[in-house]
Backbone as a ProteinNet text record, in pm:
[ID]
protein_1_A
[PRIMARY]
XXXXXXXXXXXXXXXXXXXXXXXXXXXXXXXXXXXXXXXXXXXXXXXXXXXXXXXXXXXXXXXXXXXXXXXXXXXXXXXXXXXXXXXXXXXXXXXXXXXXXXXXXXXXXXXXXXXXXXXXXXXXXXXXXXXXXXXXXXXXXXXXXXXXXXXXXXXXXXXXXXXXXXXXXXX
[TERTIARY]
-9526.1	-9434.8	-9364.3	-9309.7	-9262.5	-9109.2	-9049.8	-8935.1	-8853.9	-8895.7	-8816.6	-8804.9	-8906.1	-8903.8	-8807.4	-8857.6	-8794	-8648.5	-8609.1	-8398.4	-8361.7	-8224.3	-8120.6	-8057.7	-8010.1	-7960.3	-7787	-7754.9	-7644.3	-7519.5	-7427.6	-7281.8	-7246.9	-7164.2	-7115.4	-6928.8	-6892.8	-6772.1	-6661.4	-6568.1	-6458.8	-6359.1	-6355.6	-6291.7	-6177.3	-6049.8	-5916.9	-5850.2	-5819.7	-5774.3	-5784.7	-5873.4	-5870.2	-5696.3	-5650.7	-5464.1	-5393.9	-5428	-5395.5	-5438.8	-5565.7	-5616.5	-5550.2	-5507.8	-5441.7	-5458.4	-5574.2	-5586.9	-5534.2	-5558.6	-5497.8	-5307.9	-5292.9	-5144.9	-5044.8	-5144.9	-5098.8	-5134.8	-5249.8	-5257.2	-5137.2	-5114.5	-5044.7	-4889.9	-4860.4	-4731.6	-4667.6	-4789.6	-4812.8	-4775.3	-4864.2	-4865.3	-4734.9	-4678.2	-4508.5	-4451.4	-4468.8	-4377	-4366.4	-4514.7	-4547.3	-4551.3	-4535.9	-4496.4	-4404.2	-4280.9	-4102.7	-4149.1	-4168.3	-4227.5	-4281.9	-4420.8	-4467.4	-4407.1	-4330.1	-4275.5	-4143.3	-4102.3	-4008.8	-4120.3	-4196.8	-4314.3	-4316.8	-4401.5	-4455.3	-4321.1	-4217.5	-4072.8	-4082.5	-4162.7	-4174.3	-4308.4	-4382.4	-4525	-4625.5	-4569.3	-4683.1	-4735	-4845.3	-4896.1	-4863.8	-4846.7	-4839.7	-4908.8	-5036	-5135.4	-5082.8	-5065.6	-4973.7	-4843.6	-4748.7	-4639.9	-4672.5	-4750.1	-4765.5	-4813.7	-4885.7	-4910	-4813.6	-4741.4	-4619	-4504.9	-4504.1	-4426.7	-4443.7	-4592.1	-4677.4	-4629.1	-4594.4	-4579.2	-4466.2	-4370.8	-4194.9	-4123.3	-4188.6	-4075.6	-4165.6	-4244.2	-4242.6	-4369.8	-4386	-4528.3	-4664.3	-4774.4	-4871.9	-4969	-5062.3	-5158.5	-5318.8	-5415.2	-5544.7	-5595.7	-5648.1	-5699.3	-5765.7	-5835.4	-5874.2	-5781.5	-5668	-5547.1	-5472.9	-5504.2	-5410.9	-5458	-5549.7	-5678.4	-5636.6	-5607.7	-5596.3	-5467.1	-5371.3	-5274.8	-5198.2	-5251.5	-5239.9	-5331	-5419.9	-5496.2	-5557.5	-5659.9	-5657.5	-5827.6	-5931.1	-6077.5	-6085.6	-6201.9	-6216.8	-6187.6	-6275.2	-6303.1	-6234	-6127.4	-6019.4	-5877.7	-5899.1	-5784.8	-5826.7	-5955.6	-6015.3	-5914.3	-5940.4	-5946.5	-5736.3	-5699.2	-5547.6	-5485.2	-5541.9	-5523.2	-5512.2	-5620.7	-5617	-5546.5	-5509.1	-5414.3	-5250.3	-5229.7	-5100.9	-5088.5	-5215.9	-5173.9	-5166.5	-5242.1	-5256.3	-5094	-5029.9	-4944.6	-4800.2	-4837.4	-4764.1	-4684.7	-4723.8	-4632.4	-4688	-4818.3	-4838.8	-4904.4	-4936.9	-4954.9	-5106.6	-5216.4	-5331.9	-5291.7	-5361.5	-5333.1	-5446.2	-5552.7	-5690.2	-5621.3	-5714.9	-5728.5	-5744.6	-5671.5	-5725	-5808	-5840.1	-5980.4	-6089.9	-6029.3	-6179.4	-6137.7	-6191.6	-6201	-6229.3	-6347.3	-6373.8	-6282.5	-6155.8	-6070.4	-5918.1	-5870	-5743.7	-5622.5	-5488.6	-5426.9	-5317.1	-5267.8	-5174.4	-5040.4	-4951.5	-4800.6	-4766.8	-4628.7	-4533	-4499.1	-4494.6	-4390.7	-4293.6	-4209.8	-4043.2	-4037.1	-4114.8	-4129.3	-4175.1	-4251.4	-4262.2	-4172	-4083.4	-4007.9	-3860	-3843.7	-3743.5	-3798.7	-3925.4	-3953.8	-3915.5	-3957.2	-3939.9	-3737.1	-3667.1	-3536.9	-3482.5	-3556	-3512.2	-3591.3	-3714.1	-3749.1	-3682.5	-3632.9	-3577.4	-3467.1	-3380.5	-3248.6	-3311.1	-3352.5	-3460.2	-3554.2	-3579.7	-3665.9	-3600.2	-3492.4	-3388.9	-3350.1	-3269.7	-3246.9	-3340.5	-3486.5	-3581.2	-3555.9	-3603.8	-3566.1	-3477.3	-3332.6	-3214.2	-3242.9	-3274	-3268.7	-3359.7	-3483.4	-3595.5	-3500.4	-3427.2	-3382.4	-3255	-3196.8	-3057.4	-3155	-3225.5	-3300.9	-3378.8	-3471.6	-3542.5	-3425.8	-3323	-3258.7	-3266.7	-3173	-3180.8	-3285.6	-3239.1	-3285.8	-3429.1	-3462.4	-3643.7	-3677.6	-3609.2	-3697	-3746.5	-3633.8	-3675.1	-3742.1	-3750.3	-3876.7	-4014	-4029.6	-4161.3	-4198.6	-4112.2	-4153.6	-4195.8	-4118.9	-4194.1	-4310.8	-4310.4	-4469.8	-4572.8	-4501	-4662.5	-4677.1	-4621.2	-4655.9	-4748.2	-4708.2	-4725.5	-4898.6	-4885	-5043.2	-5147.4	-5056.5	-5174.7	-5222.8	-5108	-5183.7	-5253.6	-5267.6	-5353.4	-5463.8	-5479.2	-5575.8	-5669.6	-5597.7	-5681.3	-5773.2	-5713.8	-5788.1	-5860.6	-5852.1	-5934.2	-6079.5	-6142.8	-6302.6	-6388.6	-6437.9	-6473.4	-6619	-6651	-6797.1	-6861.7	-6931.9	-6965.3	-7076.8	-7096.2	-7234.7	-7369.6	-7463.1	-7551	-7682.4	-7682.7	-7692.1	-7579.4	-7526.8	-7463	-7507.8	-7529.9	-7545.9	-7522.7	-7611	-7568.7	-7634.8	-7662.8	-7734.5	-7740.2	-7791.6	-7813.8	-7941.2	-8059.4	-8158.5	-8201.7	-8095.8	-8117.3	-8087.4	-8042.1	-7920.1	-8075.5
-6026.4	-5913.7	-5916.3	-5767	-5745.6	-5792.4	-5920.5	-5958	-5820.3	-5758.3	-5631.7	-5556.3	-5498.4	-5389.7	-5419.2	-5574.4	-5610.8	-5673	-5660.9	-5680.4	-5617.2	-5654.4	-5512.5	-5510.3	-5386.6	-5400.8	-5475	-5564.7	-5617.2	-5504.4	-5524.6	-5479.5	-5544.2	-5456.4	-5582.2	-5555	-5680.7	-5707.4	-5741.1	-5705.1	-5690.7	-5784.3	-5946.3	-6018.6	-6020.3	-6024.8	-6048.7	-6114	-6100.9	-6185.1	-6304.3	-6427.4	-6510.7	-6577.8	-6531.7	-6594.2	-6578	-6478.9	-6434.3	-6506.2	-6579.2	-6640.7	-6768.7	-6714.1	-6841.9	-6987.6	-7010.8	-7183.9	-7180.9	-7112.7	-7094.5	-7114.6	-7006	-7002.8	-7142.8	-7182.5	-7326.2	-7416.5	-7461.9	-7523.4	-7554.6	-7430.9	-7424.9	-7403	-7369	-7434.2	-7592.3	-7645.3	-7794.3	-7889.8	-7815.2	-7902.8	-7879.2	-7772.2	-7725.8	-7814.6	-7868.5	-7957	-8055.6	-8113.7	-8234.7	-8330.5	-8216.5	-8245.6	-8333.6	-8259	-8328.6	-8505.1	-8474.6	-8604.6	-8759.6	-8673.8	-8767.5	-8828.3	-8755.1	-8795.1	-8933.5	-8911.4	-8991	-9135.7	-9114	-9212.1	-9281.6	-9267.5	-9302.7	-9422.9	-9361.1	-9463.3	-9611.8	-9602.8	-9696.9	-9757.4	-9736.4	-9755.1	-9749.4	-9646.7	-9547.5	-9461.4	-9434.6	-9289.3	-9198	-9052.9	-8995.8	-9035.1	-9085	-9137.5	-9248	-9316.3	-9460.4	-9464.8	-9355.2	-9342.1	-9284.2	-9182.9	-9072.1	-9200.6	-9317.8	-9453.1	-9498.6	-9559.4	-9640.3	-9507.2	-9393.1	-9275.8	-9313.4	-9327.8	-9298	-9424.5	-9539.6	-9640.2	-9659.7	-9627.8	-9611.8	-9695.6	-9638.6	-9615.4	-9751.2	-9839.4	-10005.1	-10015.9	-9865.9	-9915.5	-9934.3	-9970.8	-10060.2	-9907.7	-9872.6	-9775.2	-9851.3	-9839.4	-9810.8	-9777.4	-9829.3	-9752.2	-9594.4	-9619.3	-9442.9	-9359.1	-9368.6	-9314.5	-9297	-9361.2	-9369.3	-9286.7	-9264.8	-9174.2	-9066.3	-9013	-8883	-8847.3	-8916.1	-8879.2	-8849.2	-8926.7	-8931.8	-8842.7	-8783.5	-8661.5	-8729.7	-8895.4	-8931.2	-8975.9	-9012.9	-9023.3	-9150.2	-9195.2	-9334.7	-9445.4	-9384.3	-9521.9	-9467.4	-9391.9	-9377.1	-9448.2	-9382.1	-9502.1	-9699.3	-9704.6	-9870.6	-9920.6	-9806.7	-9873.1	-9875.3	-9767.1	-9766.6	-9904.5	-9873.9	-10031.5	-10144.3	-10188.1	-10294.3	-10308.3	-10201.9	-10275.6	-10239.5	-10193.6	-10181.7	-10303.1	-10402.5	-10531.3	-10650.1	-10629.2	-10715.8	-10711.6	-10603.5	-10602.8	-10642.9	-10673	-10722.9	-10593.7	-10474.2	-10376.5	-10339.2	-10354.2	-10362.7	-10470.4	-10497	-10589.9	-10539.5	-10632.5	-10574.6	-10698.2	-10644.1	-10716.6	-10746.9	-10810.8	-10803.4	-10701.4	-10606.6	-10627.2	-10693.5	-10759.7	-10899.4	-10855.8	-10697.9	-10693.7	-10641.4	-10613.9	-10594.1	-10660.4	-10769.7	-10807.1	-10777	-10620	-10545.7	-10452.7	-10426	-10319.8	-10389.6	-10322.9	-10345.1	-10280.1	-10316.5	-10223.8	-10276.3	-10165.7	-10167.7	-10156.5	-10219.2	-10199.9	-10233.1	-10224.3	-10205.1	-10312.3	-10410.6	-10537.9	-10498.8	-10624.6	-10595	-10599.7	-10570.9	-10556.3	-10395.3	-10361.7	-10221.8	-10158.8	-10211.3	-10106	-10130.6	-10190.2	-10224.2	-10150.1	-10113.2	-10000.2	-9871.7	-9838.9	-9696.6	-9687.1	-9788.9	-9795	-9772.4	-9814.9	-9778.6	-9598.3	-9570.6	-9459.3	-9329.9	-9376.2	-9282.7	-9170	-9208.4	-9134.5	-9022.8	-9081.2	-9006	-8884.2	-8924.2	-8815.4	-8731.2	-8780.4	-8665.4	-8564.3	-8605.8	-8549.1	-8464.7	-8471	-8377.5	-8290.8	-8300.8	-8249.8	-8174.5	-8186.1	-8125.8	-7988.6	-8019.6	-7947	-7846.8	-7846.6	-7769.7	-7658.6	-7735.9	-7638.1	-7580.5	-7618.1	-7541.1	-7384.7	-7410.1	-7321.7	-7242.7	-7298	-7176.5	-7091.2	-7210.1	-7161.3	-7254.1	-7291.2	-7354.1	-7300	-7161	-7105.7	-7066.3	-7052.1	-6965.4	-7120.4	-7232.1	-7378.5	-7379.1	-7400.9	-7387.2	-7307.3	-7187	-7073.8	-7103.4	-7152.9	-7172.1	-7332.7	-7423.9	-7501.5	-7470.2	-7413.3	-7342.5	-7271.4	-7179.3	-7134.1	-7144.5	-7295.8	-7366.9	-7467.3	-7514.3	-7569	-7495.1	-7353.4	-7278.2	-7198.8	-7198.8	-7228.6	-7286	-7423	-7543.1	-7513.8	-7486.4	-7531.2	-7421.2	-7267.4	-7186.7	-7220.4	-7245.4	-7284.7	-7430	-7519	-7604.4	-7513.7	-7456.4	-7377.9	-7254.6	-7184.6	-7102.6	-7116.4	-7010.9	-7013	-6896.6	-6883	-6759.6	-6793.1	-6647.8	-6635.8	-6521.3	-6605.4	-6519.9	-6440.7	-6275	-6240.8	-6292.9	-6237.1	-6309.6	-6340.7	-6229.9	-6181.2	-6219.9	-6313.4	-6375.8	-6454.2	-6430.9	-6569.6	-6665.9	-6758.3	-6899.8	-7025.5	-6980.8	-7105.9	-7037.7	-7076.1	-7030.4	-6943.7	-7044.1	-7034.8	-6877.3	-6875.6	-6681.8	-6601.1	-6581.2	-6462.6	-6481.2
115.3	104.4	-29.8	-73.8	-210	-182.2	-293.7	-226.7	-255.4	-354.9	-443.3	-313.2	-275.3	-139.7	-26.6	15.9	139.1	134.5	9.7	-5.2	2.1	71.5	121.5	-2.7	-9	-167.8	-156.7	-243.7	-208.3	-270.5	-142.6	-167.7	-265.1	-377.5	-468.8	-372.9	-382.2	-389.7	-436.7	-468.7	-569.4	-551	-619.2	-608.8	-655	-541.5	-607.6	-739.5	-840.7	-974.8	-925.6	-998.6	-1004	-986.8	-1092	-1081.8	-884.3	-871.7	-719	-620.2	-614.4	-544.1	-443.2	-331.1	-218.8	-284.1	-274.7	-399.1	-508.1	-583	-679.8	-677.6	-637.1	-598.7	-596.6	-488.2	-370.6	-509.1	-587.4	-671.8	-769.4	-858.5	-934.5	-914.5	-759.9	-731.5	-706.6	-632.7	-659.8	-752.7	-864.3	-997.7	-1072.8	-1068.7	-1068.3	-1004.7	-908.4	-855.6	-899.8	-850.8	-918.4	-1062.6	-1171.8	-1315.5	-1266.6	-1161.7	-1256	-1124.4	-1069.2	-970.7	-1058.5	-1157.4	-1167.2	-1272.6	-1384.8	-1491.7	-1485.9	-1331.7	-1256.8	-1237.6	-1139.8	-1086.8	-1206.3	-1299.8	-1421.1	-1478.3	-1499.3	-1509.7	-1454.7	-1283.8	-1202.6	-1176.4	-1322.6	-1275.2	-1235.7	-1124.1	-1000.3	-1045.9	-960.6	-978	-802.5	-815.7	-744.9	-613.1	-612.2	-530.7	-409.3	-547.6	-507.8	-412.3	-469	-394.1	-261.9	-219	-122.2	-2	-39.8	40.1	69.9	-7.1	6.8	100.9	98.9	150.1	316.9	278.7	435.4	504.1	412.6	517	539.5	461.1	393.6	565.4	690.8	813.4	865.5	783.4	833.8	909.8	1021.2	1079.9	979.3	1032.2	977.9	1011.5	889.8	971.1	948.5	1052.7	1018.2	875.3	771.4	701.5	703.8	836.4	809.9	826.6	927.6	953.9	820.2	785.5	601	528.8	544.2	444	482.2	602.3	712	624.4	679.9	680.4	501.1	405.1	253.9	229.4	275	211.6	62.6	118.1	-11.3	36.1	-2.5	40	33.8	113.3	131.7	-4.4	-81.5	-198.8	-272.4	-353.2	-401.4	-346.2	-211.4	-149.7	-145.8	-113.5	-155.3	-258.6	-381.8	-502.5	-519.5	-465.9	-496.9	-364.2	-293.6	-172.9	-237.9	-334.1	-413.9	-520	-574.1	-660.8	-629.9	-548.6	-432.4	-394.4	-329.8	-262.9	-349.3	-483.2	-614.3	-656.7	-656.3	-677.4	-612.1	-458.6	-349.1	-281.3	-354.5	-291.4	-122.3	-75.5	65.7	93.9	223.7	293	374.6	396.8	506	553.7	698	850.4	894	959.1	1021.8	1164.1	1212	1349.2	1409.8	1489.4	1610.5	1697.7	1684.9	1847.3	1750.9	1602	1520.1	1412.6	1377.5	1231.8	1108	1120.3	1012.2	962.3	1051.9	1060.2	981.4	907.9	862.7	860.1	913.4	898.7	792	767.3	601.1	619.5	600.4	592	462.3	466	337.8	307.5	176.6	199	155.3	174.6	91.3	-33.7	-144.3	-242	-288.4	-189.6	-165.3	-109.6	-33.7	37.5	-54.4	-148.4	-264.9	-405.2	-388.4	-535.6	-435.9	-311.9	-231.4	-231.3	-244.3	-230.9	-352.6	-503	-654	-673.7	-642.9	-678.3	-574.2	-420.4	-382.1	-423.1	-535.7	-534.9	-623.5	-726	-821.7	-753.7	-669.9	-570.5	-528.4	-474.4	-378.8	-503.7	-614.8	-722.7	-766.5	-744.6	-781.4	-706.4	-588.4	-458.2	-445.1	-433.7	-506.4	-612.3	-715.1	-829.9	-750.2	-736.4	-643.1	-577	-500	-366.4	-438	-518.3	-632.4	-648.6	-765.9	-807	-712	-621.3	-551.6	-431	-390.3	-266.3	-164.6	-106	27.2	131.1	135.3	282	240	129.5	70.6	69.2	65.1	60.8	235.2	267.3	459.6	475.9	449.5	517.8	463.4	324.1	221.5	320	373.4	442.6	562.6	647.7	781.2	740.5	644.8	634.8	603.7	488.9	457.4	567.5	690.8	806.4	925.4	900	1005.6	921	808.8	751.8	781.5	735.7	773.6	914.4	1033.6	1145.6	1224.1	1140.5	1148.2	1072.3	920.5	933.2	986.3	1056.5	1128.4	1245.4	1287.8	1370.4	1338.6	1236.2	1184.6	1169	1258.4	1204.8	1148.8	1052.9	959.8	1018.4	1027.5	1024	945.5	858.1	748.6	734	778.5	766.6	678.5	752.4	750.7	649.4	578	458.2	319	336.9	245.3	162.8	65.1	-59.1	-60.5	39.5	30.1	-66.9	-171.2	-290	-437.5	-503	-629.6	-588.7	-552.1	-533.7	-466.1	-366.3	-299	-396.5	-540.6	-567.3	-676.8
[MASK]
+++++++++++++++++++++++++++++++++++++++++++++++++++++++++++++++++++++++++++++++++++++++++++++++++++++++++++++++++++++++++++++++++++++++++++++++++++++++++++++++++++++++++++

């Protein structure tokens, strides 16, 4: 068959401004944030990465590595590699599992939880300034709605007609 004959002719579709784009948006509000963050971090050695671990463990319990991964929004062998030099450094602690030996779980030492006690005030102060400028109450609502996001899209499922461009290779 003539592939020419037998294609539907494609709709073209009119993509929203790149700048407009939800990722986009969320990106580059992020990295707005995150500038005055890391410029603080950096003072103390860390990287953003680093801290969001030490954050995760801040309240003493011990997590699973994969739980750590979950919850830090950070991937296996990136987190490996920030694990190791977090514990080289004495700022956390691994534990064996006692019913699995291959399994480790991660807590904070007191050396870590004494850099989370010097970099905290610094944070709040970011924090602070943030909510001066945008507003108390547009900080609380931009928090309720990027919560109330996330947990629509956990559950969100798109189904994308069927005739869609899925490779290089089709177009």
């Amino acid at each position: 068959m003539n592939d020419l004959v037998d294609a539907a002719p494609r709709v073209r579709v009119r993509l929203r401004h790149f700048s407009r784009s939800l990722p986009m948006l969320l990106l580059r509000a992020r990295e707005g944030v995150m500038r005055h963050f890391r410029t603080k971090l950096r003072r103390y050695g860390i990287t953003e990465q680093q801290w969001r671990i030490l954050r995760a463990l801040a309240n003493g319990s011990r997590l699973e590595v994969t739980e750590l991964a979950r919850v830090t929004f950070l991937l296996g062998p990136s987190l490996s590699r920030i694990l190791k030099d977090l514990e080289a450094r004495g700022l956390i602690e691994r534990h064996a599992d006692p019913a699995d030996l291959r399994r480790a779980h991660i807590g904070i030492s007191a050396l870590g939880t004494a850099l989370i006690e010097r970099v905290s005030p610094d944070s709040e102060v970011i924090y602070g300034a943030i909510t001066d400028a945008f507003g108390a109450e547009r900080m609380a609502d931009l928090q309720r709605l990027l919560e109330e996001l996330e947990e629509v899209m956990q559950s969100l499922e798109v189904t994308l007609p069927h005739d869609t461009v899925s490779s290089l290779e089709d177009m």
